[in-house]
C-alpha positions as CSV (number, residue, x, y, z in Angstrom):
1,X,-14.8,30.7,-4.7
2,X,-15.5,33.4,-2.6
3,X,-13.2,35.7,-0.4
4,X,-14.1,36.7,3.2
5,X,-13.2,38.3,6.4
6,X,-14.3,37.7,9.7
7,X,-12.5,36.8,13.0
8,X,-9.9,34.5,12.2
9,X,-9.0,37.1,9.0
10,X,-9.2,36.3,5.2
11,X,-10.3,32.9,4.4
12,X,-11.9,31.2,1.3
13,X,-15.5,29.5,0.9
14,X,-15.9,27.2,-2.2
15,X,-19.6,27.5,-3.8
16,X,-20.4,24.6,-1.4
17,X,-20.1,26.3,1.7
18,X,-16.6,24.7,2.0
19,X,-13.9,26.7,4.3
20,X,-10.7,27.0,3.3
21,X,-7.6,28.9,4.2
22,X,-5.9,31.9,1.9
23,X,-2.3,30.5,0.6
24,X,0.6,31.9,2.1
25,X,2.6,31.1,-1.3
26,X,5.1,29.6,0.5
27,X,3.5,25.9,2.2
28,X,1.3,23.6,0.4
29,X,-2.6,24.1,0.8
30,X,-4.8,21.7,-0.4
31,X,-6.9,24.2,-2.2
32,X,-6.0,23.0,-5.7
33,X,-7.1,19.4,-4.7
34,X,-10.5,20.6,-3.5
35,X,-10.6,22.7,-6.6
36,X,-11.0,19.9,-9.2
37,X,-14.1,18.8,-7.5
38,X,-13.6,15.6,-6.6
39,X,-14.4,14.1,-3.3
40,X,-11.7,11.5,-3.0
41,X,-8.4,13.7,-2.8
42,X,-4.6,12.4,-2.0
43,X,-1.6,14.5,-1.8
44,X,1.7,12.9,-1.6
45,X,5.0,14.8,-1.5
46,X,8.2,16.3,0.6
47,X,8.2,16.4,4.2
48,X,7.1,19.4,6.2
49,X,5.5,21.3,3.5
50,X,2.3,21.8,5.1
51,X,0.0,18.6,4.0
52,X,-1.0,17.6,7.2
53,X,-0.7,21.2,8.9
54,X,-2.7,22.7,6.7
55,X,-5.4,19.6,5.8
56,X,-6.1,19.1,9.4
57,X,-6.9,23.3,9.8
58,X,-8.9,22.9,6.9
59,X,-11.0,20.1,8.6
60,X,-10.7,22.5,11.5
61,X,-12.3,25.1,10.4
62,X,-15.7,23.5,8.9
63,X,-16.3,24.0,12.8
64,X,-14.7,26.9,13.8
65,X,-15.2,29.2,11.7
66,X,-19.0,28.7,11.6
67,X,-19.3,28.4,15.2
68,X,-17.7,31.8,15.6
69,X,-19.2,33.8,12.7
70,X,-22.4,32.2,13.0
71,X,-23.0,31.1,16.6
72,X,-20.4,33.5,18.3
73,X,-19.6,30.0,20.3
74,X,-22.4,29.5,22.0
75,X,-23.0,25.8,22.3
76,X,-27.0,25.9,22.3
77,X,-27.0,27.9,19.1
78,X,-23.9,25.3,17.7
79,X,-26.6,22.3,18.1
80,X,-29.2,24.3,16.2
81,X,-26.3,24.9,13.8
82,X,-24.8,21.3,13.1
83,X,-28.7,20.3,12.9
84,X,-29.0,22.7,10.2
85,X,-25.6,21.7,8.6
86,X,-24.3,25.1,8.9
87,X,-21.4,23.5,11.2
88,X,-19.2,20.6,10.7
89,X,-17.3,17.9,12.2
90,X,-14.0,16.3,11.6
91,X,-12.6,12.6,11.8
92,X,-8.7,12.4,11.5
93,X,-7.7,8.7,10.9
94,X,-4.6,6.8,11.5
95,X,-3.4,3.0,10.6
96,X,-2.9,2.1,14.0
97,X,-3.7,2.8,17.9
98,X,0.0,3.2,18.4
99,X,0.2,6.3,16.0
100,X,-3.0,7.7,17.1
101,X,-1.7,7.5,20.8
102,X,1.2,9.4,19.7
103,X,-0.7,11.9,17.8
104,X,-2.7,12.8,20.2
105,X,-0.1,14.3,22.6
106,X,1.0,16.6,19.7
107,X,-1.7,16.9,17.8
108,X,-2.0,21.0,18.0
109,X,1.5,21.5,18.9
110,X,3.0,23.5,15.9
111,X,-0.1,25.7,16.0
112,X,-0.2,29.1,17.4
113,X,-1.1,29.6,21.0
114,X,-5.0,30.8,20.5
115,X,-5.2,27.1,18.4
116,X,-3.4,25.3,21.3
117,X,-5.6,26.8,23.9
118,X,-9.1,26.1,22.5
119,X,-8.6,22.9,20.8
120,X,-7.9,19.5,23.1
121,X,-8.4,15.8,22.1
122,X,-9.7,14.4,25.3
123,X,-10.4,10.9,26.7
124,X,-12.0,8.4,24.0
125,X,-10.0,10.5,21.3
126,X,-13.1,12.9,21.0
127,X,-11.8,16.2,20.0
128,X,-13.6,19.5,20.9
129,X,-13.1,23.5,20.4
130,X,-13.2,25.3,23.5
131,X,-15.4,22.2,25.1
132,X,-17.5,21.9,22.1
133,X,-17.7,18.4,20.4
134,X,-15.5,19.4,17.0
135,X,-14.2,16.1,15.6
136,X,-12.6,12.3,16.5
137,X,-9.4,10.6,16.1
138,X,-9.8,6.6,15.0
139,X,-7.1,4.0,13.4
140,X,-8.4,1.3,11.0
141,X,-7.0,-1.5,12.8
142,X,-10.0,-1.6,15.2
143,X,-12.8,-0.2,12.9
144,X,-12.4,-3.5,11.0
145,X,-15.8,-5.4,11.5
146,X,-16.9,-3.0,13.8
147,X,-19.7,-0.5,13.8
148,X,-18.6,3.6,13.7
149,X,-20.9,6.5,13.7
150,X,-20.6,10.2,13.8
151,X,-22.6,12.6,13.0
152,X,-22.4,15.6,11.0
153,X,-18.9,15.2,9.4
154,X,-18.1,16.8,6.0
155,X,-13.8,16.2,6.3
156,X,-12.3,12.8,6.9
157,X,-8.2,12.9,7.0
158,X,-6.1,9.5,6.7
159,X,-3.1,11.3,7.7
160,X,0.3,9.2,6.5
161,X,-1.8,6.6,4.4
162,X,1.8,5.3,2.7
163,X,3.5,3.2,5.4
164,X,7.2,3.9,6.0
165,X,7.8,0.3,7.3
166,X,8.2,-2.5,4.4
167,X,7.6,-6.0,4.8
168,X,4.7,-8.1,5.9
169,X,3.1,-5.4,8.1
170,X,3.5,-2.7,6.2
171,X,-0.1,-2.5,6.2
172,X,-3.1,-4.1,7.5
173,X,-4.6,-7.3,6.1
174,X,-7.2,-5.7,2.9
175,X,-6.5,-2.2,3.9
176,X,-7.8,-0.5,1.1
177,X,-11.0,-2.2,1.8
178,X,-11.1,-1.4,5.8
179,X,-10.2,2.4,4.7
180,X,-13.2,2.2,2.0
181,X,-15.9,0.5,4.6
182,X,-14.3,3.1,7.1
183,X,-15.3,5.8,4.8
184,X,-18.8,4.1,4.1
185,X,-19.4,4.2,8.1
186,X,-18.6,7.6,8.5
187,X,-20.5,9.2,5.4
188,X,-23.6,7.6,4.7
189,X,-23.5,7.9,1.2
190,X,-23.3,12.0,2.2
191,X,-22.0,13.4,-1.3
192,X,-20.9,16.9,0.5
193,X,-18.2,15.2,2.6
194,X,-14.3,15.1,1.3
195,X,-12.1,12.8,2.2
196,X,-8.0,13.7,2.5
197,X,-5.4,11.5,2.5
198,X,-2.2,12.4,3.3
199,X,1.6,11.4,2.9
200,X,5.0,11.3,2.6
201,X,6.9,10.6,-0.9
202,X,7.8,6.9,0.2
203,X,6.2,4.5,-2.6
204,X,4.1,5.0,-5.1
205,X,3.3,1.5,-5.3
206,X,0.4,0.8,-2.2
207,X,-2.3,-0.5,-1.6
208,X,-4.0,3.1,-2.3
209,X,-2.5,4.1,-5.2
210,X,-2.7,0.3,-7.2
211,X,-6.7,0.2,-6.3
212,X,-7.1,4.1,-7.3
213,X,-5.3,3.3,-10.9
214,X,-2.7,5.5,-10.6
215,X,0.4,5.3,-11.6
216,X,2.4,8.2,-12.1
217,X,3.5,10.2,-15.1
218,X,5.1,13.4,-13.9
219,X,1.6,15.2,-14.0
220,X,1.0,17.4,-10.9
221,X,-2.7,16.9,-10.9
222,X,-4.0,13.6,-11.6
223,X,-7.7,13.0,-11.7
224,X,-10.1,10.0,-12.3
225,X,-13.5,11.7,-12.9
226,X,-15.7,8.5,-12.9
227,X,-14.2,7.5,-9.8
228,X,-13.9,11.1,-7.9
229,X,-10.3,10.7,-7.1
230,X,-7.7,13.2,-7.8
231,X,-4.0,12.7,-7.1
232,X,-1.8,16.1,-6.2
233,X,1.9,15.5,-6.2
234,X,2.9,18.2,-3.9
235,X,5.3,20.6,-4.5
236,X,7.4,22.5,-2.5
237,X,7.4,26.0,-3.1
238,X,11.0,27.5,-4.5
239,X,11.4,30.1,-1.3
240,X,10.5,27.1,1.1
241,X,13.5,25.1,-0.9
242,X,15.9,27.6,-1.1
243,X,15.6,28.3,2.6
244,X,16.1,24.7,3.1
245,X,19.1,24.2,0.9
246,X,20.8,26.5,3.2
247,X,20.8,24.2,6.3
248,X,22.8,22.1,7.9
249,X,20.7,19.4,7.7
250,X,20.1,19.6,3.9
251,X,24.2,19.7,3.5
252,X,24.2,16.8,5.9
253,X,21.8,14.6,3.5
254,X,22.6,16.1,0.3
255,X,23.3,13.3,-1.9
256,X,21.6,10.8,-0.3
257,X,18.6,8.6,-0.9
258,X,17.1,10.6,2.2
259,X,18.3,13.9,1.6
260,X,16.7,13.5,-2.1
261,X,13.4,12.3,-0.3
262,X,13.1,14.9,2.5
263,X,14.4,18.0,-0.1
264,X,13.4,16.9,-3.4
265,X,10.4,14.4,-3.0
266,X,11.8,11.8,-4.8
267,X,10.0,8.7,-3.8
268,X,12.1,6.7,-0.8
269,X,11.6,3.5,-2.1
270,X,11.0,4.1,-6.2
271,X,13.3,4.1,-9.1
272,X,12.1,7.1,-11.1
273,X,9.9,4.7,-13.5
274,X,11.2,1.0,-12.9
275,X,11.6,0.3,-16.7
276,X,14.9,-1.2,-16.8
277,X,16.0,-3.6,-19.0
278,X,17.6,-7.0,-16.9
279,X,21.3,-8.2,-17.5
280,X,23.0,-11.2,-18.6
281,X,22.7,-13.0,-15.2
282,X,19.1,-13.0,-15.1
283,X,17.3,-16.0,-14.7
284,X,13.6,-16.8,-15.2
285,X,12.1,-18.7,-12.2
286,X,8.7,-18.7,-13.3
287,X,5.7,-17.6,-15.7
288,X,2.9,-15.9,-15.1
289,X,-0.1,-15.9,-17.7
290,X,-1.7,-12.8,-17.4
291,X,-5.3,-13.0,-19.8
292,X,-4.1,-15.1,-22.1
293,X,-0.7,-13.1,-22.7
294,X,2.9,-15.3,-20.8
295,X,4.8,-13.3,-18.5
296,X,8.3,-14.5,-17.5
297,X,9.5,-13.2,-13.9
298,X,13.5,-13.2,-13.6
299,X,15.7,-13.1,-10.9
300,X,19.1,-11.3,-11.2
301,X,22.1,-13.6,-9.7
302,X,24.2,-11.3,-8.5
303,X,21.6,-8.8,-6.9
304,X,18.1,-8.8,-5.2
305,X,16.5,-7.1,-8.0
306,X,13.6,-8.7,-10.4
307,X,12.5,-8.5,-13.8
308,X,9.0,-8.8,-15.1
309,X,9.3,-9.4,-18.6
310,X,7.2,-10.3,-21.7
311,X,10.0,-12.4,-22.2
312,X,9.7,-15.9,-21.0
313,X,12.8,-17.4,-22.1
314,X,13.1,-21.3,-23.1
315,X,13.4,-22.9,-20.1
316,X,10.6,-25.2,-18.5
317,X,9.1,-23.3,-15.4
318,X,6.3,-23.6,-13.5
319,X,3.3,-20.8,-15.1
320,X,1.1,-19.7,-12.4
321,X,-2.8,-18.2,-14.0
322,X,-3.4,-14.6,-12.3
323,X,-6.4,-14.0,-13.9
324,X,-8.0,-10.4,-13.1
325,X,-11.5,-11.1,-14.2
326,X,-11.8,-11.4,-9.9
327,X,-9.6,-9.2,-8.7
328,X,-10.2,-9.9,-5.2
329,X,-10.0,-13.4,-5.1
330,X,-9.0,-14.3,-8.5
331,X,-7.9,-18.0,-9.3
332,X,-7.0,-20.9,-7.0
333,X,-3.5,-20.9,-9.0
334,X,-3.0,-16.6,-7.9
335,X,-4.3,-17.8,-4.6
336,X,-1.5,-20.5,-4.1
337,X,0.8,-18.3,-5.5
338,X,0.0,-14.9,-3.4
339,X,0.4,-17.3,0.0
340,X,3.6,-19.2,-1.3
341,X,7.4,-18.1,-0.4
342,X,7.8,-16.8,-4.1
343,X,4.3,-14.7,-3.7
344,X,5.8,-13.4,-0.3
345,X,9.3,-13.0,-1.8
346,X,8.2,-10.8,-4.7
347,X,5.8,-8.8,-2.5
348,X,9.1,-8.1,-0.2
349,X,11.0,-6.8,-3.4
350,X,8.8,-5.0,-4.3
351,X,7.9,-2.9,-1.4
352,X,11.7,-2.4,-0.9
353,X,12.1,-0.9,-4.5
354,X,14.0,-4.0,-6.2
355,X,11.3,-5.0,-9.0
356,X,11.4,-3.6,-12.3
357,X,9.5,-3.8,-15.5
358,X,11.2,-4.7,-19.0
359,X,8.0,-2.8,-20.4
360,X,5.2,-0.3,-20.1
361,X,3.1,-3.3,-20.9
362,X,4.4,-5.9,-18.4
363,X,4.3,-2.9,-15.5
364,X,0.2,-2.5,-16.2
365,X,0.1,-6.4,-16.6
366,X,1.9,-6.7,-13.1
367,X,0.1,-4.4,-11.1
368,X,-3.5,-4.9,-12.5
369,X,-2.8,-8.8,-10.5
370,X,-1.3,-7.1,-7.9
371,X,-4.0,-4.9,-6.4
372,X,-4.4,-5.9,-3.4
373,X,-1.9,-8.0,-2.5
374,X,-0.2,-5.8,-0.1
């Protein structure tokens, strides 16, 4: 990692010719993520910490900086300069077209004036730097099945990848799998580009997170080397929390499930680990045989939560085969079971925070079938 200064100030250069920006010690940077090497690199935590401030200038500055330093803005020698790979664009990705039209009309409005003045997202969501093509803004609702191409970009954002909503359209049909071909569109099998993604602390259990393996442990770095993912639960920095404690919002929320989630980045929708053990009123509806091992899944009387439990009781209920030797498809009983009201009834719990495991084993058992099924 290299320190240097130039127009914009101090900033950082990885050995790759990546930009980034010098920590404040204050907000999140997404330095430490870029640091492990990997290329596949989510950060979850508190709200307005700086992960999608500081992600997007990152992916900002793969063009500015270069363009100034090396091209002193002048768009001939900018050409030369992205056909050399000296410059770099930027794609910055949303779920939706509703959230990207909303975006766009604030997309550099926290940034300082300079930032506001040079950088515009104009029609067809192309975004330049003083007029200069710089990046694009797409959701993955209409890249599905479609054809995208853009050259010359090293930084891809999916900015709020964890849906706040729960329910049915939390997120879009195969998600993971549009976001991946997404991805595949844009790179070209280009091993120098880094892909962010970006959230909140609302659930770890999505579509992201249950593909990627990762379930968490406490850890603030995660990584999956054969896979080149890392995981950063972000932090927020004791002054930034302190200053925050002070406010009347915090003593407005404090105590609350919110106030815990905006302050403290406790997850919105998760009980700290989901191993609970069930009550007395719990009743098994049905099994689930999960590679040759019986599941029983019970349903509390007198609440909405759910039990998934290595033990499946004595009563005669109906046992469903989720097989995960196909994960995608898997058998025709997981199919009939995934489209059913108790496949759409569990998947409803679950996103609202009511299913818990009586085990460490039944929770991997239960979301190896599950990828997927969001």
């Amino acid at each position: 990692m290299k320190e240097l200064t130039g127009k914009f100030g101090t900033y950082l250069m990885t050995d790759d010719g990546f930009y980034l920006e010098k920590p404040d010690g204050v907000h999140w940077y997404c330095n430490d993520l870029v640091e492990t090497g990997q290329h596949m690199l989510y950060g979850c935590g508190g709200r307005g910490i700086g992960k999608t401030y500081n992600t997007r200038l990152t992916a900002m500055d793969q063009f500015m900086i270069p363009v100034e330093e090396l091209c002193n803005a002048v768009p001939k020698k900018v050409e030369k300069a992205l056909d050399a790979g000296e410059v770099h664009r930027f794609v910055y990705m949303r779920r939706r077209d509703k959230e990207i039209q909303l975006e766009k009309r604030k997309m550099f409005s926290r940034y300082p004036y300079d930032t506001r003045k040079n950088w515009k997202v104009n029609k067809g969501n192309i975004i330049t730097y003083k007029g200069m093509e710089a990046g694009y803004m797409i959701d993955l609702d209409h890249v599905r099945g479609a054809g995208i191409d853009f050259a010359n970009v090293n930084t891809i954002i999916n900015d709020e990848f964890i849906s706040h909503k729960s329910g049915a359209n939390a997120y879009l049909p195969k998600e993971y799998q549009v976001f991946q071909g997404a991805v595949d569109s844009i790179i070209r099998y280009d091993n120098n580009t880094r892909v962010f993604a970006m959230s909140n602390a609302v659930s770890v259990y999505n579509p992201y997170f249950l593909n990627e393996g990762y379930m968490p442990t406490g850890q603030k770095m995660w990584q999956n080397p054969a896979r080149h993912v890392a995981v950063e639960w972000c932090e927020t920095s004791k002054e930034l929390l302190a200053a925050r404690e002070k406010s009347w919002f915090a003593e407005w929320t404090a105590g609350t499930e919110y106030g815990d989630f905006s302050l403290y980045n406790k997850a919105l929708r998760d009980n700290d680990n989901f191993i609970k053990t069930k009550g007395r009123y719990a009743v098994l509806r049905y099994m689930w045989r999960v590679d040759d091992r019986l599941f029983g899944i019970w349903y509390d009387k007198y609440s909405n939560d759910v039990f998934f439990s290595e033990n499946t009781g004595n009563k005669n209920v109906e046992c469903f085969e989720m097989s995960t030797i196909d994960k995608e498809y898997g058998t025709q009983s997981r199919r009939a079971f995934m489209t059913s009201y108790a496949g759409g009834n569990l998947v409803q719990r679950l996103d609202k925070g009511y299913v818990f495991f009586e085990s460490q084993l039944a929770k991997q058992a239960f979301f190896t079938v599950m990828k997927g099924s969001f």
